[in-house]
Every structure is written in structure tokens, then in C-alpha cells.
N, C-alpha and C positions, 0 to 999 in steps of 0.2 A: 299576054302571059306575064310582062314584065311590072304591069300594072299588077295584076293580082298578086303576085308576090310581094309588090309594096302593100298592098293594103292588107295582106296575112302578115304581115311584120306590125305595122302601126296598132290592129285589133290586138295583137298577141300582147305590147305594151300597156296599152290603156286597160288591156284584162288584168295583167301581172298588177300594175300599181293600183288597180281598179280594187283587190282583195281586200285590201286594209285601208279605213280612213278614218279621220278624227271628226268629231263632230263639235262644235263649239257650246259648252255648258250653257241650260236655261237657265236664264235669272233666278228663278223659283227654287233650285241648287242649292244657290249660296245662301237665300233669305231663309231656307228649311237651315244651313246650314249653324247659321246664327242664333236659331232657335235651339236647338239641343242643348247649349250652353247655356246653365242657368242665368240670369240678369243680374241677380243681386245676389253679392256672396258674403256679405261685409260679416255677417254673422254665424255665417257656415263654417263648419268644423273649429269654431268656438273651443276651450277647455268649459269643459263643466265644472270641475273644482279640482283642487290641488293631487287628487287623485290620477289626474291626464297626463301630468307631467312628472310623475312617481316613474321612477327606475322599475325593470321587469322585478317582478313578486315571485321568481321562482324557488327560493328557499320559503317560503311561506306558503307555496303550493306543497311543499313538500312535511312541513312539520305544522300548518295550521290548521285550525278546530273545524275549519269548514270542509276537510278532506272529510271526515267521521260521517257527515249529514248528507253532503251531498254530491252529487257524478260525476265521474271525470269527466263528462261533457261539460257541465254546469262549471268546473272548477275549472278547466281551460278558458271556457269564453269570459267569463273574469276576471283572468288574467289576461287574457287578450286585452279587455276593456281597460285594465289596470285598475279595478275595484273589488281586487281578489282579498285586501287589508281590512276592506269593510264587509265580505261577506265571513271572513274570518271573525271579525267584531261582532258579526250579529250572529253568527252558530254557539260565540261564547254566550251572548245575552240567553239565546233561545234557549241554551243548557242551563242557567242560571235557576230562570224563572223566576228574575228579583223585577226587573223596572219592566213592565210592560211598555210604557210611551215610549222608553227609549227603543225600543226593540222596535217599536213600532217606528218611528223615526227612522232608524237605521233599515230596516226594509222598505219604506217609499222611497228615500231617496235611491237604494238601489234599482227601486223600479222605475225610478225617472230615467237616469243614467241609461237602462235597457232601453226605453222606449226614444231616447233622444238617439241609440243606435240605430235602432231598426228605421228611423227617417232618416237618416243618414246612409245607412244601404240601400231601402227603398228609392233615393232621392238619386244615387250613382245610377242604380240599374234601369231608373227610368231616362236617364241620358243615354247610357247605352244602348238601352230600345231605340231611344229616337235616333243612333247613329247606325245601328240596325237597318230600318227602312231610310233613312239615306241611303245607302248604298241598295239596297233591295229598289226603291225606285228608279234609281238610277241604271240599274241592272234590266231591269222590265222593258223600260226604253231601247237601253242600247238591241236588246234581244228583239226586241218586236220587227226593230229596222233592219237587224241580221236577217232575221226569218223572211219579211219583205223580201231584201235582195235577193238574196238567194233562191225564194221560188221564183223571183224574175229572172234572174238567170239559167235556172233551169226550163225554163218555160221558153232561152230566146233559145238553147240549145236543142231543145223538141224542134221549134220552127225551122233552124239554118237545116237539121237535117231532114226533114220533110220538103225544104225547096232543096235542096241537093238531089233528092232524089227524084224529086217534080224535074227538074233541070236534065239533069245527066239520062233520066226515059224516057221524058217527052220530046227530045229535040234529036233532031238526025246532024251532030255534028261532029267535026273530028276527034281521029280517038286520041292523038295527042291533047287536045281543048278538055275532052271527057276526063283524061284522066288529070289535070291539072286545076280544073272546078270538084272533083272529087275528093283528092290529097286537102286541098284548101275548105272544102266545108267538112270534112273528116275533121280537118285540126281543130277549124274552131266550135264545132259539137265536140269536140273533146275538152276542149281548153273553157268553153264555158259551162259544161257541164260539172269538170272537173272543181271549177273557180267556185262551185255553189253550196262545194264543204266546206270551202278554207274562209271565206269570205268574215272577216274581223271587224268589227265596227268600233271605234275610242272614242272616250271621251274623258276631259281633265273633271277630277275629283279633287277639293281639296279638303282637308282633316286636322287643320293646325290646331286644335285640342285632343290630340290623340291618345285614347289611352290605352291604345299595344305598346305603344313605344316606350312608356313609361314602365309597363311590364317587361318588357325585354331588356330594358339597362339595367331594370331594377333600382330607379332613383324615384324617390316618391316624394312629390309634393301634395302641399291639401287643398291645390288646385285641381287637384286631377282624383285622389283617395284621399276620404280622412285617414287621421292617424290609426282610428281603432278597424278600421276594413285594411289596412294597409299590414298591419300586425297580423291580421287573419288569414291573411295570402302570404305572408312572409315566412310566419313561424312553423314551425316543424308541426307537422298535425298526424293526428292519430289516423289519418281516414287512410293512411298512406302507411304499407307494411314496411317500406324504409324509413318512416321517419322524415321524410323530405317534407318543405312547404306545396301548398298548393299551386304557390308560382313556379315552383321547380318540375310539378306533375304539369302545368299546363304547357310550358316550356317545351317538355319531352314530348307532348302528346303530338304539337304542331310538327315537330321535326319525323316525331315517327311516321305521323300520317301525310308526310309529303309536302305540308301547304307552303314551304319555303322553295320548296324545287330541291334537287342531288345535292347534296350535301359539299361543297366546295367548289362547284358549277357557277356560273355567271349570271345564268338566272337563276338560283340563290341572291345573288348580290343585288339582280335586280328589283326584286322582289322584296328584300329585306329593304331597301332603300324606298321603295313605293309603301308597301304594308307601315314602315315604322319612323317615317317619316312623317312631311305636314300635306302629301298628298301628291298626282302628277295625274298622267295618262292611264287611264283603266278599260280592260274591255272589260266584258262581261263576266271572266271568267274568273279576273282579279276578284271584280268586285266579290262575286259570290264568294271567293276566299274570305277576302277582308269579313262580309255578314256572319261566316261560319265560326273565325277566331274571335270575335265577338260576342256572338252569343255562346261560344263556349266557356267565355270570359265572367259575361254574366250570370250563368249557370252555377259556377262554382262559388260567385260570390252572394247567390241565394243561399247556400247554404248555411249563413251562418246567421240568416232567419229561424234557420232549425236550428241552430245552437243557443240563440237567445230564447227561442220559446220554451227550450228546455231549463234553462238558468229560472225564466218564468214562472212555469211551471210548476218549479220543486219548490219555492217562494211562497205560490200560494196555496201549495199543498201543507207545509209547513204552518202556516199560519191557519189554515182551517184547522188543523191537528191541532193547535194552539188554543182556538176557540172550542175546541170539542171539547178539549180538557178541562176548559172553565177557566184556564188563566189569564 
């Protein structure tokens, strides 16, 4: 008897500490890791012209020529861009209707300017896809081997209790003995059936190019955002009936929707240290946070693909009107 109560003690440990383990990162991790980070940056987020580093144009949003012609979409994202001076310049030419070259001039270059943005968004959010399925493969994994265990574990809990009861009917022995092989495969069909929810699998993630964490301090380099996407998530935007930027709406969203954990809880802190740090121990469930504030991330900064096509748009709406007229 004295026996089975040690070996119901020893099973009951190696189950407890059995629930949760880490697993050690495939090489293939780190070398996907490497890659999301573009290689060569030397020329990335460049100034195009003296326009990049112009102070904000918002008294010029407000009293220049290009309010008249075109949208308050169109007349935000070029302030965003800080080439709200020159879409001002070309709405006076377009009204003129004296130098055509020059007009013409002045709308390429503003269409280079859009087009060297929209690779520059395009160029972020395909980094943050590729940190995307990082963590989604890494997630896949840890889950598969969760799901493993755990049907093994349910599966040794079917078996203890089918010989318990092979055991305790088929033998004519004392009822003392019966009831003490009974107690003892009761516990552990419970304790390993029970162990087959809880059951956690880890593994170290690491993320030293992070860019939540750059959103969360709100400190922006043009390692991580150009200046003109960095402007687009900062500034106050219309899409938002306070007024707020879109880092301020995304800020709120994570908190309202829980991904940080109880709001002054520990796991908050743990969390926030893991999500917006350079990386640590992840189970599955992390991971799937970290994919979700991510491509929330990315979401919001497509749209202001839709705000350049619009700027686009009325450019060469404009200038077909232009050729229609014969000038």
C-alpha cells in the first residue's frame, strides 16, 4: 500500500510539471528571422527633395489654392507627404492656364513623390507580413505538439481506467487492497485526463526589429517607419470622429479588446514586456496575439494606399480635363 502511495505521489509530480514545457527554437526561426528585415537600407527613406524636410503646411491647408480643386482626402495625404506647397503651385498654374510645361512639370514630380510613397508602404507591410507568419509558423508548431500531447494523454487516461477496472472486477482480493488501487487509478484518470486541457507547450521567440514597440512608445525611427507613414499614423485623421491619430485608435483598440491582459494586472506587465520588447518565451496563445496586433497594424497602414490613390486620382482627372479643354 505504502508503495502505491509513493508512486501516486511521483505520477502526480511529473504530471504537474509534465503541463508546461519549453521547447528549444528551430534554426530555420532565426534564419526566417533575418530575413524579414530588408538587407540593404542605405537608400531607404531617402528625402526626395527639400519638400521632406519642410515644417507641417497646415496654415497652407487652410488658405491655399489647392483647398478649391481638390479633397480633403487628397489635401491631407499631401500634407502628410509635406508636398501640400506644390500641389498649392500646381492648382494656381491649372487656374492660370498660362505655362502648360510648367504645369506639367509640377504634376510629374508630384506623381513621383506618390509613387516613391506607396513603395515605401508597400515595402513596410510586406515586412510585417513576413513577421506575420513568423509567428503564425511558429504558432502551428507549438499547437500541433500541444494537440499531440494532449490526445496522448487522454488516451493514457481512457487506458489507467479501463485496467482499474480490469483490476478491481477481475481479481478476488481484499477490500482494503480494492479500495486502495481504486482511490489510486481514480486520481490518476483524473489528474491525466484533467492535465490534457491545461497542457502549455513554449518556445523562445525573438523580434529585435519590433515594430509594436515602436508604436507603443510612440518614438519613430526610419529604421522601423518612414517619415511620411510615420506622419499618417501620428497625425490627427479624419477617419476618427475625435480627431485622434490612427496610433491613438490602435492603442485603444488593443486595450479594449484585452490583448494586453486586466489593465494594471501582472500579466499586463508580462505581456507588455514580451509583445513590445525584442522577444522571450511564447506559447501559442501569445504568439497568436503578437499575429493579430500586427496585422491590425498593417491594416490601418494600407490605408493610406487609399489616400494616395485618391490624391492620384484627382491629378489625373485634372489633367484629362485639361487635355479635353485643348490646353
Amino acid at each position: 500500500m505504502m508503495r502505491i502511495c509513493w508512486l501516486l505521489l511521483v505520477v502526480v509530480h511529473l504530471s504537474a510539471n509534465g503541463c508546461t514545457s519549453t521547447l528549444p527554437p528551430p534554426k530555420s526561426t532565426y534564419t526566417f528571422d533575418r530575413g524579414c528585415t530588408p538587407q540593404e537600407a542605405t537608400f531607404k527613406n531617402m528625402p526626395f527633395s527639400d519638400a521632406e524636410t519642410a515644417p507641417s503646411s497646415s496654415e497652407a491647408t487652410k488658405d491655399g489654392e489647392a483647398k478649391k480643386y481638390y479633397s480633403p482626402i487628397a489635401i491631407h495625404i499631401a500634407d502628410v507627404m509635406q508636398v501640400l506647397p506644390l500641389l498649392n503651385r500646381l492648382a494656381r498654374l491649372e487656374r492660370a492656364h498660362e505655362d502648360a510645361d510648367e504645369v506639367e512639370r509640377v504634376r510629374q514630380k508630384l506623381l513621383n513623390m506618390v509613387q516613391l510613397a506607396t513603395l515605401e508602404v508597400s515595402s513596410l507591410v510586406a515586412e510585417l507580413e513576413c513577421e506575420v507568419h513568423r509567428a503564425d509558423e511558429v504558432q502551428d508548431r507549438l499547437k500541433d505538439i500541444q494537440f499531440t500531447r494532449s490526445m496522448s494523454q487522454t488516451l493514457l487516461a481512457i487506458v489507467i481506467g479501463g485496467f482499474i477496472d480490469a483490476v478491481t472486477g477481475g481479481f478476488n482480493i481484499a477490500t482494503g487492497a480494492i479500495n486502495v488501487i481504486s482511490v489510486t487509478g481514480g486520481t490518476l484518470e483524473v489528474l491525466f485526463g484533467a492535465s490534457a486541457n491545461f497542457t502549455k507547450v513554449r518556445q523562445e521567440f525573438r523580434h529585435p526589429h519590433n515594430h509594436l514597440e515602436r508604436i507603443w512608445i510612440g518614438d519613430v525611427s526610419r529604421e522601423y517607419y518612414p517619415p511620411r507613414v510615420w506622419r499618417f499614423l501620428t497625425w490627427p485623421n479624419s477617419r476618427d470622429q475625435e480627431g485622434r491619430s490612427l496610433r491613438d485608435v490602435l492603442i485603444a483598440t488593443w486595450q479594449e479588446e484585452g490583448r494586453l491582459g486586466e489593465p494594471g494586472s501582472r500579466r499586463e506587465q508580462e505581456r507588455k514586456s514580451l509583445l513590445f520588447g525584442s522577444g522571450g518565451i511564447y506559447d501559442a496563445d501569445d504568439l497568436h496575439i503578437r499575429e493579430a496586433m500586427l496585422q491590425q497594424l498593417e491594416s490601418i497602414i494600407q490605408l493610406m494606399h487609399q489616400d494616395l490613390e485618391t490624391l492620384v486620382r484627382e491629378l489625373l482627372i485634372h489633367q484629362a480635363m485639361e487635355e479635353g479643354d485643348g490646353t
